[in-house]
N, C-alpha and C positions, 0 to 999 in steps of 0.2 A: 720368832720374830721375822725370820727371812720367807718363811711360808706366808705370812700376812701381808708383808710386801709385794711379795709376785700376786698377791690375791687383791690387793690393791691397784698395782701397775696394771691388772687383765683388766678391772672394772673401768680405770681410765683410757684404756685402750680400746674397750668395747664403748666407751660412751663415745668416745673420739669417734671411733668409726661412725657407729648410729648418726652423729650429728652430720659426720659428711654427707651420709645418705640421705638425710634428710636436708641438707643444701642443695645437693643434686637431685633438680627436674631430670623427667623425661619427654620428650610429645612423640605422639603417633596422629598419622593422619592420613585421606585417600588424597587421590587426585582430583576427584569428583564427589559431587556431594549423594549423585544420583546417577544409577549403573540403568542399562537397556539389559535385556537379557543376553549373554554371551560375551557381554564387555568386562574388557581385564580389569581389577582392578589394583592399582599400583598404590602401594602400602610404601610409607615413606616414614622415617621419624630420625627424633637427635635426643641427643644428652645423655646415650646408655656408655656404660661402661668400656671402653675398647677393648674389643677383643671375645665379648661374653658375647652367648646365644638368647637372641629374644623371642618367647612362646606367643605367637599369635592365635587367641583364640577366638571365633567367631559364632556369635550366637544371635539365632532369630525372635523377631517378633511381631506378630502371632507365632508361635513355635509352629512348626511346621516339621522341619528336617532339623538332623545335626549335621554340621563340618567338620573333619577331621582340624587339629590344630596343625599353622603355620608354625614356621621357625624365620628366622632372620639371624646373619652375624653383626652386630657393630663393628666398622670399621675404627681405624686410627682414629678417626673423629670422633669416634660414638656415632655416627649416624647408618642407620640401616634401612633396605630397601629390600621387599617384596612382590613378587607380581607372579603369583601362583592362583589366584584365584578368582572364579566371574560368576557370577549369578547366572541361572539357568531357565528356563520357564516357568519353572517349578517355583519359583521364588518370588513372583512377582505379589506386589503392595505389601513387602516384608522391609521394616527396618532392621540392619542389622548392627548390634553391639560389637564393636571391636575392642576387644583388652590387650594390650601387651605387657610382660612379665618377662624383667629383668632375669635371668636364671641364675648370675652369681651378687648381683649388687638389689635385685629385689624392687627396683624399683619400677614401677607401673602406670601405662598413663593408659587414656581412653576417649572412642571415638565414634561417631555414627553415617551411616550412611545407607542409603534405600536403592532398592530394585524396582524401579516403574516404567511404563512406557511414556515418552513422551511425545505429545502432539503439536507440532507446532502450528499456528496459525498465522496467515500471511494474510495480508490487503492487498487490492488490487483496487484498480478503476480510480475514478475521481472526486467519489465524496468519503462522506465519515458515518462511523457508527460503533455501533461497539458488538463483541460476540455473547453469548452466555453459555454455559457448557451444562450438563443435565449427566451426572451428579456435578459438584462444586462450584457453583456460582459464577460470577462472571471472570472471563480469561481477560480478556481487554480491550482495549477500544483504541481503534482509529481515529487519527485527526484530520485528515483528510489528507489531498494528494497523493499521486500514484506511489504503489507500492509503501506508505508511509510507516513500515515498519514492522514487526512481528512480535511473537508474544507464546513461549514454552507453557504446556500444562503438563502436568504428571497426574495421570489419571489413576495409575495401578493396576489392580487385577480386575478391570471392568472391559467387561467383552463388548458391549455397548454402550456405546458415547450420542446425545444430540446437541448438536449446536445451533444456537438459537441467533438470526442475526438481525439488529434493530439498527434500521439506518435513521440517520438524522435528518430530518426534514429541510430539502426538500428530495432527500436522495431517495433511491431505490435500490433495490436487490440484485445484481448484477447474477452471474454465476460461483455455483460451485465447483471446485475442483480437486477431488478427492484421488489418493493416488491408488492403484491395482491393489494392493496389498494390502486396503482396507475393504470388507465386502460392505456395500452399500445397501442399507435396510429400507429406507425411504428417503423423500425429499430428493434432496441434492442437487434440483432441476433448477436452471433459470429460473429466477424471480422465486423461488420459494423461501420463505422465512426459517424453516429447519432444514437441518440438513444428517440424517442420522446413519448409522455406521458401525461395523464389528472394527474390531482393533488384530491386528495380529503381534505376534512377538518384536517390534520392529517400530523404532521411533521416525515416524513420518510428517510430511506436512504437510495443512489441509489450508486451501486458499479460499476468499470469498469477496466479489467486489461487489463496490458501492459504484452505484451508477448516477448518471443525474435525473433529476425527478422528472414528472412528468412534464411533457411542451404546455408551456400556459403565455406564451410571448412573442411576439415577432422583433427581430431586431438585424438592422444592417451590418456586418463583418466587414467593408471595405470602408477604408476614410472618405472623407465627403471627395467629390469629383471639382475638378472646373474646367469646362468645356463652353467652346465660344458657338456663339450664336448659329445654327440652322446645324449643325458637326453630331452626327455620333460620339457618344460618351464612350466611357470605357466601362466595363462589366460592375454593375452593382447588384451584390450577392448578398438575400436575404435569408433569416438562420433560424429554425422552431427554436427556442428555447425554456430551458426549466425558471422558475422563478430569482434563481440567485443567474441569471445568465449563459449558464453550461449548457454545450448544444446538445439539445434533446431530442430524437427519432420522434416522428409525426407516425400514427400507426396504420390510418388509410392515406389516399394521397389529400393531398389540401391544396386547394387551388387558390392564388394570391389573385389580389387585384392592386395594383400599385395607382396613383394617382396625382396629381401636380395642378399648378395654375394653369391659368389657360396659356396655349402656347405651347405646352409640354407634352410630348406623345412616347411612348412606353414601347420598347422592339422585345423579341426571342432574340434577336440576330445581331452581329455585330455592324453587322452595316449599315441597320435601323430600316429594313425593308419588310420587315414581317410584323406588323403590328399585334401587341397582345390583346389578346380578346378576353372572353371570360372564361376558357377552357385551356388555352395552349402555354400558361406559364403556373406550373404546378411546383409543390416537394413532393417527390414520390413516398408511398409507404415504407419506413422502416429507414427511411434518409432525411436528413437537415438543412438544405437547403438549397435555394436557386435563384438563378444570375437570370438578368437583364439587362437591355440598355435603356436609355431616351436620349431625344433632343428636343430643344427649346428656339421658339421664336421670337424669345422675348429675351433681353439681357435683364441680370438681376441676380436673386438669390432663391429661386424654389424651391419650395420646403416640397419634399420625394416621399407620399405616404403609400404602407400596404400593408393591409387586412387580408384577412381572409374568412373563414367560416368558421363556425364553434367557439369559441376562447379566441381566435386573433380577429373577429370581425369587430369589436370597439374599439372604437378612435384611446387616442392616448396613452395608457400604460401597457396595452396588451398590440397594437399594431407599433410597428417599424417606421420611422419617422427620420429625415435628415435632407440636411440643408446643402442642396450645389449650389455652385457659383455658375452663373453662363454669363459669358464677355461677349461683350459687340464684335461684329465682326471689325477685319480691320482694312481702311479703303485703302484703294490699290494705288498704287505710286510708280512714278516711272513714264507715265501717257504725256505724249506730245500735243498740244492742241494746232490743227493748222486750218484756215479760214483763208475761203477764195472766194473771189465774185465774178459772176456768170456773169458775162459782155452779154446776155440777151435782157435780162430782166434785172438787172445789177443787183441779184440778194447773194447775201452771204450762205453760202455750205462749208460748215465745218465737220470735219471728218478725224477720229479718234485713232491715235497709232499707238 
């Protein structure tokens, strides 16, 4: 009878326990979800047993290598931390299985984490588009404005990378800029749509801007003027631009002609002594734009047009158009008038002071 009882009291003491252990979780987990080669990775976890040893074992996939197993202690908390171990060259596009195993309470939790390289891509310049990467589909896409953001790929064990980059209309391809520690297979050159490249052990990052599209526009940058009657203006500076506005490089020089009502005459100079002819007021190749003056003999409101050749010689949406003001002069104040008569012929001369 006394033997059945202690053979009882063990079975309720062995369930009791069982059940504790199975109330009690554990978690294991890294710091990162994805390691570069050489990076530590810091094993963290809670809910083990205080005081007991936890076997950390790591294992690949594709199998590749083995790793010897980790150990960790729980603390007073239960909670334990490692940081013995980092992926190597050797390892890259391997996920790796982490198990951890309670040593006296048995209980196990489990975790994942990979070895890739990553690439970062950055935007530059002032429009939008998007990248595509060559393997895995598209990285991501810009929305425009400078620098407007970045975007990690994890390529893996790929020695070669292309990125393919599609700007949005009406943008263009600005430059690449790929860092030293990628070797450079092709492309990568101003205005080229790929840009392709080796990777080395070492997560870097590759930049690519969006430019603005090509010049299809004239348009004036300074607000309208008003200047008074026969007076020198102040500089009105005209702009190539791409269709949505953004100033655009002209790629030979382009010679403007500006033009107004009668009455209005068009300088190089500030003083208004050098009249523009049909050669001396240009945008130079591979720049946006250029200043003038005028003056007018007429009061009113002149509309200030300028064309040029190719794409800005028609009137309306493609030339540069805007409205000064020119004020009357204003009569002078202040003159005395004095009137005398000559004792010879008695007329009056009147003489202005």
């Amino acid at each position: 009878m006394k033997r059945a009882s202690q053979l009882v009291l063990g079975l309720l003491l062995a369930l009791a326990l069982q059940g504790m252990a199975m109330a009690q979780s554990a978690t294991v987990m890294t710091d990162q979800a994805d390691y570069a080669p050489g990076t530590i990775v810091t094993i963290t976890g809670s809910g083990w047993q205080p005081g007991e040893t936890v076997t950390l074992s790591l294992v690949e996939s594709p199998l590749v290598d083995t790793h010897p197993d980790l150990t960790a202690v729980a603390d007073a908390d239960g909670n334990i931390v490692n940081n013995q171990f980092s992926p190597d060259s050797h390892d890259l596009a391997i996920t790796f299985t982490l198990t951890a195993t309670g040593n006296s309470s048995g209980l196990q939790a489990q975790t994942t984490f990979t070895d890739n390289k990553n690439v970062t891509v950055a935007f530059a310049g002032i429009g939008s588009g998007s990248v595509t990467s060559n393997p895995a589909g598209i990285i991501c896409a810009d929305t425009g404005g400078a620098a407007s953001g970045t975007c990690i790929f994890a390529f893996g064990n790929t020695a070669q990378v292309t990125l393919t980059a599609t700007p949005t209309n009406p943008y263009t391809i600005g430059a690449w800029t790929v860092p030293a520690n990628y070797a450079i297979n092709s492309g990568c050159a101003t205005g080229n749509a790929t840009c392709q490249f080796t990777l080395d052990n070492t997560s870097q990052t590759v930049t690519v801007a969006f430019n603005a599209g090509l010049p299809t526009k004239l348009g004036f940058t300074n607000a309208p003027l008003t200047v008074t009657v026969g007076a020198c203006s102040a500089a009105l500076t005209v702009q190539s631009q791409d269709s949505s506005g953004n100033p655009s490089n002209v790629t030979s020089t382009e010679t403007l002609a500006p033009s107004g009502p009668a009455g209005a005459s068009f300088y190089i100079d500030n003083t208004c002594t050098t009249v523009v002819t049909g050669s001396n007021l240009t945008i130079p190749g591979g720049s946006n734009s250029a200043t003038f003056f005028f003056k007018d003999t007429v009061a009113g409101s002149p509309v200030v047009t300028v064309t040029g050749t190719g794409v800005f010689t028609a009137n309306g949406a493609n030339a540069a158009t805007q409205t000064e003001t020119v004020n009357a002069a204003t009569a002078r104040r202040g003159q005395t008038i004095i009137a005398t008569l000559s004792p010879m012929d008695r007329c009056a001369v009147v003489a202005l002071q």
